[in-house]
DOSE-586734 format. One line per field, with one value per residue: chain; residue in three letters; x, y, z of N, C-alpha, C in turn. Coordinates in steps of 0.2 Angstrom, whole numbers, m for minus. Atoms other than C-alpha are relative to their C-alpha. Layout:
<recs>
chain (A|...)
resn (ALA|...)
npx (X|...)
npy (Y|...)
npz (Z|...)
capx (X|...)
capy (Y|...)
capz (Z|...)
cpx (X|...)
cpy (Y|...)
cpz (Z|...)
</recs>
This chain:
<recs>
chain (A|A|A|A|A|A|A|A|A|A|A|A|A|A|A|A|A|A|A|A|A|A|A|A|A|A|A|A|A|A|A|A|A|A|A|A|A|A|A|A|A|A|A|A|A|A|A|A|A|A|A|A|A|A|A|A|A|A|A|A|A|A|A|A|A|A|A|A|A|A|A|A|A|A|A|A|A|A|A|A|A|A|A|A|A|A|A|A|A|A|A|A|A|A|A|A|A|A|A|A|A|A|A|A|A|A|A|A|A|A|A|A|A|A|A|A|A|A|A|A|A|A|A|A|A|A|A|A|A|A|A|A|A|A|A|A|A|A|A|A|A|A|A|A|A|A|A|A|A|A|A|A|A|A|A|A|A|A|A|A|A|A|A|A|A|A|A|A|A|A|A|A|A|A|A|A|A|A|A|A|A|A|A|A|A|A|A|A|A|A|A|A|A|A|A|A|A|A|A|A|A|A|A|A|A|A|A|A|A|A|A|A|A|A|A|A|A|A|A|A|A|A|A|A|A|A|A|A|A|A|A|A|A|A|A|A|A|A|A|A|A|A|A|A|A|A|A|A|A|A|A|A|A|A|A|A|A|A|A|A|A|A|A|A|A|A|A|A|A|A|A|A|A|A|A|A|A|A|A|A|A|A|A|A|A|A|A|A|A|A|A|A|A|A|A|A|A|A|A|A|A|A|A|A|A|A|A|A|A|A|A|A|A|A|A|A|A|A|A|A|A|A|A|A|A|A|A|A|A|A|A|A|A|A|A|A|A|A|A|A|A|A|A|A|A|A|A|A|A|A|A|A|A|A|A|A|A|A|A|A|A|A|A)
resn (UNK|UNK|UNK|UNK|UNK|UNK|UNK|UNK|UNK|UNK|UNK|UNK|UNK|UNK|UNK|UNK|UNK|UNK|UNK|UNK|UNK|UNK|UNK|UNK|UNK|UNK|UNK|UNK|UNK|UNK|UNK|UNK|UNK|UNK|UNK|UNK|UNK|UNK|UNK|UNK|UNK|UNK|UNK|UNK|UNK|UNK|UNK|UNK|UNK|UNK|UNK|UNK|UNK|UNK|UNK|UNK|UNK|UNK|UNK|UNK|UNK|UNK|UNK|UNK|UNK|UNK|UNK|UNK|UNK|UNK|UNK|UNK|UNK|UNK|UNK|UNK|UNK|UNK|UNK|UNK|UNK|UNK|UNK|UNK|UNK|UNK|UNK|UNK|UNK|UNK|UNK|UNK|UNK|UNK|UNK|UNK|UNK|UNK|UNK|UNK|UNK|UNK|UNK|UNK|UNK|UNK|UNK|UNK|UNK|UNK|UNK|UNK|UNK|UNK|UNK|UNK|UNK|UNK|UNK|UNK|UNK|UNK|UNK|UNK|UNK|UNK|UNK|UNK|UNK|UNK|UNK|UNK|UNK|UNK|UNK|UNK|UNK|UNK|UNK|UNK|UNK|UNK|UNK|UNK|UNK|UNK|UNK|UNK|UNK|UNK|UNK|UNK|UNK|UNK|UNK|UNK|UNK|UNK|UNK|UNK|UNK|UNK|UNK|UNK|UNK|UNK|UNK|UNK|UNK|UNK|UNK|UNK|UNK|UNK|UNK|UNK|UNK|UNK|UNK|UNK|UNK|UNK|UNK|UNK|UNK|UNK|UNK|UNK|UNK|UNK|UNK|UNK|UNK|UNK|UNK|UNK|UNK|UNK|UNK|UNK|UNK|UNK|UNK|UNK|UNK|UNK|UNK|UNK|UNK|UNK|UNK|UNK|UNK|UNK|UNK|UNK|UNK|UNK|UNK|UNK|UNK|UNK|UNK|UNK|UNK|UNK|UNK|UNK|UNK|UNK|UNK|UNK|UNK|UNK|UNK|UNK|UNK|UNK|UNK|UNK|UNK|UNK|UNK|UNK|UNK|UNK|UNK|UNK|UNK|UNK|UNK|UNK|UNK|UNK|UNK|UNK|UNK|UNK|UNK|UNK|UNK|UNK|UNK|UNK|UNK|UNK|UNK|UNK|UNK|UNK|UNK|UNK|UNK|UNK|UNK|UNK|UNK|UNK|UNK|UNK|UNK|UNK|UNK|UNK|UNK|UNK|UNK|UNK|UNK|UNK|UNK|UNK|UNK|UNK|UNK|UNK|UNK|UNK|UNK|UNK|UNK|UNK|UNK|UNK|UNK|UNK|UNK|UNK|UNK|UNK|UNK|UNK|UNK|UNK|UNK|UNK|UNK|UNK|UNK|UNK|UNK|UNK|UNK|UNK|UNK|UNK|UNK|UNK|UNK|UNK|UNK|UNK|UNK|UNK|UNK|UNK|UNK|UNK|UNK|UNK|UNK|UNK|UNK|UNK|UNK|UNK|UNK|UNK|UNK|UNK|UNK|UNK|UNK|UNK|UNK|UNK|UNK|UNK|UNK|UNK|UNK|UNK|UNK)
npx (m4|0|0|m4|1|4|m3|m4|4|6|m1|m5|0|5|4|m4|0|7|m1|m8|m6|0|7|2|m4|7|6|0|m1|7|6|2|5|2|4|m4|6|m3|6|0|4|3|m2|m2|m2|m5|m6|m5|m1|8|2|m6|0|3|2|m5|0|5|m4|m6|4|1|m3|m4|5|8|9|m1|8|m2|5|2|2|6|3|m2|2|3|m3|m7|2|m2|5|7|3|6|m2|m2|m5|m5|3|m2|m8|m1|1|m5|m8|m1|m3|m9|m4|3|m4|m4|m2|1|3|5|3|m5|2|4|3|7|2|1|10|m1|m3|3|7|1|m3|m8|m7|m1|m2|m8|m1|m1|m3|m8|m1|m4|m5|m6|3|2|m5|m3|5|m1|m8|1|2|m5|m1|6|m3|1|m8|m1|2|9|5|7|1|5|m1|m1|m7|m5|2|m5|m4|1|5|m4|m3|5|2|m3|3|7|m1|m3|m7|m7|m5|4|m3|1|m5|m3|3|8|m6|1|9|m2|m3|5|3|m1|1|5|2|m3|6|7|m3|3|m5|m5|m4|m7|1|m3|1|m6|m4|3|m2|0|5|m4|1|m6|0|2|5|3|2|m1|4|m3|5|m2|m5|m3|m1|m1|6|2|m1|1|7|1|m5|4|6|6|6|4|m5|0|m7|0|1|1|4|0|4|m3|m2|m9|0|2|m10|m6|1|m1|m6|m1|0|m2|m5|m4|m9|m6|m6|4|7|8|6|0|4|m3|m5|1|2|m5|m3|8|6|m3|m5|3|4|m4|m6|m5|2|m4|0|1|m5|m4|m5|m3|4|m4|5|6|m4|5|m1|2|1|m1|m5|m6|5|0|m5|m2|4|m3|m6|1|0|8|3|8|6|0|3|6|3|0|5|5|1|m1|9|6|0|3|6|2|8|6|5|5|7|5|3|5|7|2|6|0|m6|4|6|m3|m5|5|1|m5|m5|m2|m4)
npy (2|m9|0|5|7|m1|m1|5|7|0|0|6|7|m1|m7|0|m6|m7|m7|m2|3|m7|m3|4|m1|m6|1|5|m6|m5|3|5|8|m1|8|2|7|5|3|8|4|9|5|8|0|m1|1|m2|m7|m5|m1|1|m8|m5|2|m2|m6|m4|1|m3|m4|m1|m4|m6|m4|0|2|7|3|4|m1|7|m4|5|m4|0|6|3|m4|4|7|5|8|0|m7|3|m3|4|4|m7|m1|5|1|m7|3|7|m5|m5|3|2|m4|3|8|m2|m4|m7|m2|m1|m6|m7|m4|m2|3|m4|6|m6|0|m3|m7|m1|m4|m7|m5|m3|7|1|m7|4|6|m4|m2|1|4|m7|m1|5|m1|5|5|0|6|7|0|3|5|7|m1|4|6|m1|m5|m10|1|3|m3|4|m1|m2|m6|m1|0|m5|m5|4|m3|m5|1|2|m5|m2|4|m4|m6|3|5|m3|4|m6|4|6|4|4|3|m6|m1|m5|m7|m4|m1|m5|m5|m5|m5|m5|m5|m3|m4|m5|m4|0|m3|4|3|3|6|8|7|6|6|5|5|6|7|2|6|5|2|m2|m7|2|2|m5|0|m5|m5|m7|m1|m4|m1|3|4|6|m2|6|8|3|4|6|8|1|6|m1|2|8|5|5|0|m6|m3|3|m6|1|5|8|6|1|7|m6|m6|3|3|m6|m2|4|m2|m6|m3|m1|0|1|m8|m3|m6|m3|4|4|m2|2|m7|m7|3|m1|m6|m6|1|3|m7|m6|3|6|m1|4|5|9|1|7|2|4|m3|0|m6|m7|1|m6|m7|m5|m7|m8|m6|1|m5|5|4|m3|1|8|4|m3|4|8|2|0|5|m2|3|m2|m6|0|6|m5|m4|4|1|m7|m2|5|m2|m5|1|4|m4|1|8|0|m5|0|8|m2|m4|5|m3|m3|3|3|m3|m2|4|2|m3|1|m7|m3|m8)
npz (5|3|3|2|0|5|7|3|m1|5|5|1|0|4|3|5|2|m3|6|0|m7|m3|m2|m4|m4|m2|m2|m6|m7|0|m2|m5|3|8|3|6|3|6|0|3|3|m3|6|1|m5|m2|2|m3|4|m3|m4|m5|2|m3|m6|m5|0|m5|m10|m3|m3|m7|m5|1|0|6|1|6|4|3|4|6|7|2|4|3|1|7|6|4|4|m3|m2|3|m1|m5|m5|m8|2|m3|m5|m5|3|m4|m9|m1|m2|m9|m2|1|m2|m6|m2|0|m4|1|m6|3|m2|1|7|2|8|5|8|6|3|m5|0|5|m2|m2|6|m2|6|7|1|2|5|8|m3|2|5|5|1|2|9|1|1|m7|m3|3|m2|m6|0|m3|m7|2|3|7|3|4|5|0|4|1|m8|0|m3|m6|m2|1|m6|m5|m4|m3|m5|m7|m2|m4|m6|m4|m2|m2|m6|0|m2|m2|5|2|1|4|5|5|6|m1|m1|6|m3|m4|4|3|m4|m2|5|0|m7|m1|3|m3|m6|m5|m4|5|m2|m2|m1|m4|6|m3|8|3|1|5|m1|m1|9|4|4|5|1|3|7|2|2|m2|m3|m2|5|m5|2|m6|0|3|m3|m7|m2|4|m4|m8|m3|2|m2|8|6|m4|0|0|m9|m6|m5|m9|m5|4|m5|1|6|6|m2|4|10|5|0|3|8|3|5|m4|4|m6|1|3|m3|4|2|m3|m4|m4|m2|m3|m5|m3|m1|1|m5|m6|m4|m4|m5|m6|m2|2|6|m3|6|m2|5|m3|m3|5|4|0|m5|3|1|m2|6|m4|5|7|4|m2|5|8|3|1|9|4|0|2|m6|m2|5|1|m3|m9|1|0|m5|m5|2|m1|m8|m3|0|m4|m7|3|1|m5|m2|4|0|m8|1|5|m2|m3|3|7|4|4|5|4|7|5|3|7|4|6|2|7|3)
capx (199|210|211|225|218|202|210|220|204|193|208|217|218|205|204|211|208|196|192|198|210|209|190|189|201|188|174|179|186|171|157|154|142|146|134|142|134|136|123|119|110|99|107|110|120|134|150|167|170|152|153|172|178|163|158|175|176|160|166|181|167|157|172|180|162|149|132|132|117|116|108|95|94|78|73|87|89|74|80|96|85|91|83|73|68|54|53|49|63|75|64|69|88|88|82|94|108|103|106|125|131|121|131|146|149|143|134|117|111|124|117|104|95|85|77|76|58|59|67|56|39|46|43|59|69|64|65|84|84|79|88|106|101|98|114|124|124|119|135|144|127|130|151|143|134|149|143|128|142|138|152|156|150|132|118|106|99|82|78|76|95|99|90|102|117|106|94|113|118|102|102|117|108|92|100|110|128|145|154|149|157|158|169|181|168|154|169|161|142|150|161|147|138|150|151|134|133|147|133|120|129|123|135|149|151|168|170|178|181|189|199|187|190|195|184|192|193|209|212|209|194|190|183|193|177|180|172|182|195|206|213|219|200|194|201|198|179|179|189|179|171|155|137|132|147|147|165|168|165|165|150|150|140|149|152|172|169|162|180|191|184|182|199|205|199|204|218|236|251|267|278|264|255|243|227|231|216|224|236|223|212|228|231|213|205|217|230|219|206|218|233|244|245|251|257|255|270|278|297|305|297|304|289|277|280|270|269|265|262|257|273|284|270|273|291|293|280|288|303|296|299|278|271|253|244|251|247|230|228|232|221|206|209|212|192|184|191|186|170|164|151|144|139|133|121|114|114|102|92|91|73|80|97|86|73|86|95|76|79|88|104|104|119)
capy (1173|1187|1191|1182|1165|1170|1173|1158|1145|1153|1153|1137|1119|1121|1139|1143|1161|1177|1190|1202|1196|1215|1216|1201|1207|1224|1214|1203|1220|1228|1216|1204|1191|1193|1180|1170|1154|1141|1137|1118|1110|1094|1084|1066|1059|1066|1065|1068|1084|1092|1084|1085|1100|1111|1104|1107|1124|1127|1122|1132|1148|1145|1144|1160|1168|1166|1168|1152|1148|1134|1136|1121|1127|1118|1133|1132|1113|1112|1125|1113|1097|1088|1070|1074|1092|1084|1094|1081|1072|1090|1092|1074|1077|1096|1085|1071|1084|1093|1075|1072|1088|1083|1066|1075|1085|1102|1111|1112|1123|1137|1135|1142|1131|1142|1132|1145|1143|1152|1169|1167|1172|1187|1201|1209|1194|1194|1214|1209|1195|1209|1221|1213|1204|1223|1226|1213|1209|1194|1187|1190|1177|1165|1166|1160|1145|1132|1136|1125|1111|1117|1119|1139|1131|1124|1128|1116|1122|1128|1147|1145|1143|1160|1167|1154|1165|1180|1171|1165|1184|1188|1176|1186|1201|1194|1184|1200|1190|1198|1181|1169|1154|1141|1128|1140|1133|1146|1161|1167|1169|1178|1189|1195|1199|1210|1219|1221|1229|1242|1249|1246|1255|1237|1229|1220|1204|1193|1178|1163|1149|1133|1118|1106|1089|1078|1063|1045|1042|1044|1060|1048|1049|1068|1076|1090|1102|1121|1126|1140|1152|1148|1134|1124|1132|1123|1106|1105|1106|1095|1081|1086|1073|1069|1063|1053|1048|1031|1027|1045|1048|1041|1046|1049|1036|1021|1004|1000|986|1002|1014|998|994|1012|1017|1002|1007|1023|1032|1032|1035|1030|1048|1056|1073|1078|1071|1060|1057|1047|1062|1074|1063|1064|1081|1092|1078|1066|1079|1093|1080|1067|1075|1061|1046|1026|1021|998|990|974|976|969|985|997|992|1006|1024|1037|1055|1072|1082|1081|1091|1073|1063|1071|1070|1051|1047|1059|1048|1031|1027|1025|1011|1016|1001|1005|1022|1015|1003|1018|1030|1018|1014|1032|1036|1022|1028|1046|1040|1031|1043|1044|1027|1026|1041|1035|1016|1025|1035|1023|1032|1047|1038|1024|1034|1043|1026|1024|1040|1040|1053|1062|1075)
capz (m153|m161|m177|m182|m178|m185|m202|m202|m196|m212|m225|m221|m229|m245|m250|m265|m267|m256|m264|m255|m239|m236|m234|m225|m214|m211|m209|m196|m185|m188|m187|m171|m181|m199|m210|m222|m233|m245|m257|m263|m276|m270|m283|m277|m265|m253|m259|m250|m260|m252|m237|m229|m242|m238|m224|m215|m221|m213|m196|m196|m201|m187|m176|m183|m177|m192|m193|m205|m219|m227|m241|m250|m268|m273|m286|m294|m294|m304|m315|m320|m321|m306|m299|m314|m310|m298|m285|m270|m277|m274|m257|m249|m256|m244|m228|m233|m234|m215|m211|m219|m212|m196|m195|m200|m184|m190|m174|m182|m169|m175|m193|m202|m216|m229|m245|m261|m260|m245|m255|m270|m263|m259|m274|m267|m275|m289|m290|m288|m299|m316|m307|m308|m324|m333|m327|m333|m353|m360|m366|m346|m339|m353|m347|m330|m335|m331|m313|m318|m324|m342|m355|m361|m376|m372|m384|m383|m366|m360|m357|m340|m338|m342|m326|m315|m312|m310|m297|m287|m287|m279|m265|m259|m259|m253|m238|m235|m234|m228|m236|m249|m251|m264|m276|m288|m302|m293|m295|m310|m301|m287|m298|m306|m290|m283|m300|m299|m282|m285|m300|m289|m273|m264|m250|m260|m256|m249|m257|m251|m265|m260|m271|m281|m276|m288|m294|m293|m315|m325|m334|m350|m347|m350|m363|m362|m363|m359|m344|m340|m350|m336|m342|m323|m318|m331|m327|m311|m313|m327|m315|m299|m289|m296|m290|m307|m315|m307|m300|m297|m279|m263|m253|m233|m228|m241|m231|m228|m243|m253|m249|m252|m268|m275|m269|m276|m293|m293|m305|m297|m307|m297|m296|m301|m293|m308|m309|m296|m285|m272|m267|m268|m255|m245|m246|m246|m234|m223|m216|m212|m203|m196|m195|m201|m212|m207|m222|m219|m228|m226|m218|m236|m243|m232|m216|m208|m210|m202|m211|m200|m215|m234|m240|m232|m240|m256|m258|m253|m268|m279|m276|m280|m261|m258|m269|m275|m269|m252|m253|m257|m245|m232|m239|m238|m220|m216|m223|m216|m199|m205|m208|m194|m186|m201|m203|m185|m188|m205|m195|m184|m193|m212|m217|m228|m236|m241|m250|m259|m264|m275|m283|m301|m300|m317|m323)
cpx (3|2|5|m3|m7|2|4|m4|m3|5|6|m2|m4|0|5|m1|m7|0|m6|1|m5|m8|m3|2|m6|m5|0|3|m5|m8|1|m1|0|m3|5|m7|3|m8|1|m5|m2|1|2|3|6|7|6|1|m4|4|6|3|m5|m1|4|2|m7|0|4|m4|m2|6|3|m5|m6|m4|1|m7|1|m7|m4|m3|m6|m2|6|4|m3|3|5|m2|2|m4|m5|m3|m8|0|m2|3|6|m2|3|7|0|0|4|6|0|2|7|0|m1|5|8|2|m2|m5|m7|m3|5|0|m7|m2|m6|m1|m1|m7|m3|0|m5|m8|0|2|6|6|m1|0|7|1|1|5|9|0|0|7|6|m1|1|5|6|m6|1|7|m1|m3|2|m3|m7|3|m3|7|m1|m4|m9|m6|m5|m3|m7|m1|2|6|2|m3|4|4|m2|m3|7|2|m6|m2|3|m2|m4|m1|4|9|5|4|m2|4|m2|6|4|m5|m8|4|m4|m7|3|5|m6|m4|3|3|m4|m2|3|m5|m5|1|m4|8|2|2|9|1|4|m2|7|1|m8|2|m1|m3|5|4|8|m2|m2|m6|m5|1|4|m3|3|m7|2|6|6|1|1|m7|m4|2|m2|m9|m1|1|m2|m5|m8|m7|m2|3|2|9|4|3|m1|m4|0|m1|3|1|8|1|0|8|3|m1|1|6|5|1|3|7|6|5|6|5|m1|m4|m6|m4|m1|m5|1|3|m4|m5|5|1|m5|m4|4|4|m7|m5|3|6|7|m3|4|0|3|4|2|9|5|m1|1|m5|m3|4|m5|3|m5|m3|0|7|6|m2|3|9|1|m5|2|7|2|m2|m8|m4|m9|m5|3|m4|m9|m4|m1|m6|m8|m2|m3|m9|m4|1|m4|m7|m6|m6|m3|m5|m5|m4|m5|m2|m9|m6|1|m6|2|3|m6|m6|3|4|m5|2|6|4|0|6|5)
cpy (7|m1|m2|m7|m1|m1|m7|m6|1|m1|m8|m5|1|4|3|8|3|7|4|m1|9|3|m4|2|7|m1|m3|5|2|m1|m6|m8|1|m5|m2|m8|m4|m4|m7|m3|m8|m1|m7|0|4|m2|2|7|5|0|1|6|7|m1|3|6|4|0|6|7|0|0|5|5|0|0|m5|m2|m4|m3|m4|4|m3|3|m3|m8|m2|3|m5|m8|m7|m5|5|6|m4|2|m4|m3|6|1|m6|1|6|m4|m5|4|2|m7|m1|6|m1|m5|3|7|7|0|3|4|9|m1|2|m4|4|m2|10|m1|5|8|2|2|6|5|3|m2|2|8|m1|m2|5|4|0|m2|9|3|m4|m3|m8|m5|m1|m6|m5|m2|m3|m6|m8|1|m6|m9|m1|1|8|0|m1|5|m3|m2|3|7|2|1|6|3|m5|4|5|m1|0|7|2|m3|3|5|2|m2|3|m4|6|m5|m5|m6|m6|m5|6|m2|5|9|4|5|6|6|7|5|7|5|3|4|5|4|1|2|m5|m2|m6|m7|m5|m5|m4|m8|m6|m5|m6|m5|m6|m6|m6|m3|3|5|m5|1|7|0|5|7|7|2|7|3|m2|m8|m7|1|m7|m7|m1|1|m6|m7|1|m7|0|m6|m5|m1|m7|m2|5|1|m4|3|m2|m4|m8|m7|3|m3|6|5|m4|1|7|3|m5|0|4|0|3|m2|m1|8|4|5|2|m3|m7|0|m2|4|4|0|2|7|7|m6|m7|4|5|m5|m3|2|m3|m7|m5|m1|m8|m2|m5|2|0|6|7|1|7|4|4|6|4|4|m1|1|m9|m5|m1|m1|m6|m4|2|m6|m8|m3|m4|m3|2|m5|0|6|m1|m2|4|5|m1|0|7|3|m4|0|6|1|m3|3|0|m6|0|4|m3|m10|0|4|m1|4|4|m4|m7|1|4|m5|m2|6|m1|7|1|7|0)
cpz (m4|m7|m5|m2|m3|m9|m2|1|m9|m8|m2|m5|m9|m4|m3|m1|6|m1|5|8|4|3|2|8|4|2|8|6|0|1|6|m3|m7|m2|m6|m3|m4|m2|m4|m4|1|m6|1|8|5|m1|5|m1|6|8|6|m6|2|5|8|1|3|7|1|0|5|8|2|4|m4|0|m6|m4|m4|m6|m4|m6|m5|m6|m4|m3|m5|m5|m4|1|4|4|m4|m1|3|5|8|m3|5|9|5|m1|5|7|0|0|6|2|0|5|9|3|m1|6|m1|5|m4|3|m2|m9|m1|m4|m3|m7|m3|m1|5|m4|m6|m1|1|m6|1|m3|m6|m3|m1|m5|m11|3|m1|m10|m7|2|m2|m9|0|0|10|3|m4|2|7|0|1|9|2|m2|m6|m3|m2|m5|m2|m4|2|10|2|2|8|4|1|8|7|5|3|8|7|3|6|7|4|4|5|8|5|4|0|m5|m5|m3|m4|m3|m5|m7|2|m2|m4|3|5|m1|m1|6|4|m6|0|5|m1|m5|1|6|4|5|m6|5|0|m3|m3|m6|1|m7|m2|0|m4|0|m1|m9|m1|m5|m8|m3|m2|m4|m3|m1|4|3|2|m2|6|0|6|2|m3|1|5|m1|m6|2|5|m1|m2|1|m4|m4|5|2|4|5|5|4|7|2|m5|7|m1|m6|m6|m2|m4|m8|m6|m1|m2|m9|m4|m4|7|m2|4|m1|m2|4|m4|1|2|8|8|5|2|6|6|2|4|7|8|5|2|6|4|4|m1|m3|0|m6|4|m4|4|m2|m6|m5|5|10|m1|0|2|m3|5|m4|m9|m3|2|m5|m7|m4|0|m5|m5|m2|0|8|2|m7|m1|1|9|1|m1|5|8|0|2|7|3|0|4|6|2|2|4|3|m4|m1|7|m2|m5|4|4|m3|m10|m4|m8|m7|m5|m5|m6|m2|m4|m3|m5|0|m7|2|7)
</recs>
């Protein structure tokens, strides 16, 4: 594969920024098997965002070439209080994740799984972990703590938080990563860590930050909080897809009855691009997976329409042409085709998903 096509698998469809083009571009002439990762908090179910935004982006790495690791963040889960801060809670949610990815086509034998329990036994880490945090000042670690889906503002928070973004910088280091990839709400973590390398003359990490998919609710429904001095930044993790806002998300494994209904409820302003989730399902997960998009209409309404490309999509809804419960009724079907080996795999293998549908998703 040359270098070209390389370049255009790792930065297609999703990825909003790489920091830097030009040092990806040296890495991929220069190393054979560079390692890249993506780390994840067992925090509940599977969502579309995780599992078809990252998910896809982890595909198109390992076909670029990647050593691939996939990171289960179990430490720092508890650290941010998730399923409870109960750590067999976090521990069945890492083996209920190897399965989505599992079910979602990713070639398991061409990844790595490594839990943070794993890096934390080893003094060397947590050498790192002081390490970065003396060189980083206390108000730069607090400016990181939206990475945690905290506001800027959060006070009333437990010590243990502040050692979060240091422990994420150290994972880098620990796991010696060429790329590190994440949501644009992780940028801030991975900023600091290639700050911290160039005054620590460490390997300076790459990294690969893709779009946050938006969650199904109407923008009425934020609070507005300030996540990020970056104003469109901050909106977009305030309005991603989200695990314990009920409504929110659609996860992998949903029935068809589950899709309709949700997509059904969702927010879907007619002639509307903003904060319309409907469009950004369309845009971030049916075009890049499927390719095209059967839009079902009866013939007093204009009959079907098949669409090749978001950018055709997008002008004939901009221009009333595409009724939003068409548009819905399209989009719905398009997942629930989507979706189909997923179901099948968790049909077969019920054990995990069913023990994590007793635990209680918090945050």
């Amino acid at each position: 594969m040359s270098l070209t096509e390389k370049l255009y698998l790792i930065n297609r469809n999703v990825v909003e920024e790489i920091v830097t083009l030009d040092e990806l571009k040296n890495l991929i002439e220069s190393k054979s098997k560079p390692r890249a990762y993506w780390g994840f908090e067992c925090s509940g179910m599977m969502h579309l965002g995780m599992g078809l935004i990252c998910g896809g982006k982890i595909k198109d790495m390992i076909k670029a070439g990647f050593e691939f690791i996939i990171f289960l963040a179990d430490w720092h889960s508890w650290i941010n209080n998730k399923l409870g801060g109960i750590m067999e809670n976090i521990r069945l949610c890492g083996e209920y994740f190897k399965q989505c990815f599992e079910s979602l086509g990713i070639p398991i034998n061409k990844v790595k799984f490594i839990w943070a329990s794993e890096l934390v036994k080893n003094v060397e880490y947590w050498e790192k972990v002081i390490k970065i945090a003396k060189q980083a000042s206390l108000n730069r670690v607090w400016r990181a703590l939206p990475i945690m889906g905290r506001e800027m503002g959060s006070m009333n928070i437990d010590a243990a938080t502040i050692f979060y973004p240091c422990m994420q910088a150290a994972d880098i280091f620990q796991m010696d990563i060429d790329v590190a990839c994440a949501g644009m709400d992780q940028r801030k973590a991975h900023m600091l860590a290639r700050d911290v390398a160039e005054k620590l003359k460490w390997k300076k990490p790459i990294c690969l930050h893709t779009h946050l998919l938006m969650g199904l609710k109407a923008p009425s429904s934020f609070k507005k909080a300030k996540f990020d001095e970056n104003i469109e930044i901050s909106a977009q993790i305030e309005s991603k897809m989200s695990k314990s806002i009920p409504g929110s998300s659609i996860f992998i494994h949903d029935s068809p009855e589950e899709i309709r209904e949700k997509i059904q409820s969702a927010y879907c302003k007619p002639k509307e691009l903003k904060f319309n989730p409907i469009m950004e399902l369309a845009k971030y997960i049916i075009f890049p997976e499927l390719k095209e998009l059967q839009i079902e209409r009866p013939l007093k309404y204009g009959g079907p329409v098949n669409f090749r490309s978001y950018e055709e999509l997008e002008k004939e809804y901009l221009s009333g042409k595409i009724h939003p419960q068409d548009l819905k009724n399209s989009i719905a079907e398009s997942l629930i085709k989507l979706l189909e080996g997923v179901r099948k795999y968790f049909d077969k293998k019920p054990e995990l998903l069913e023990e994590m549908k007793k635990i209680d998703i918090t945050r």
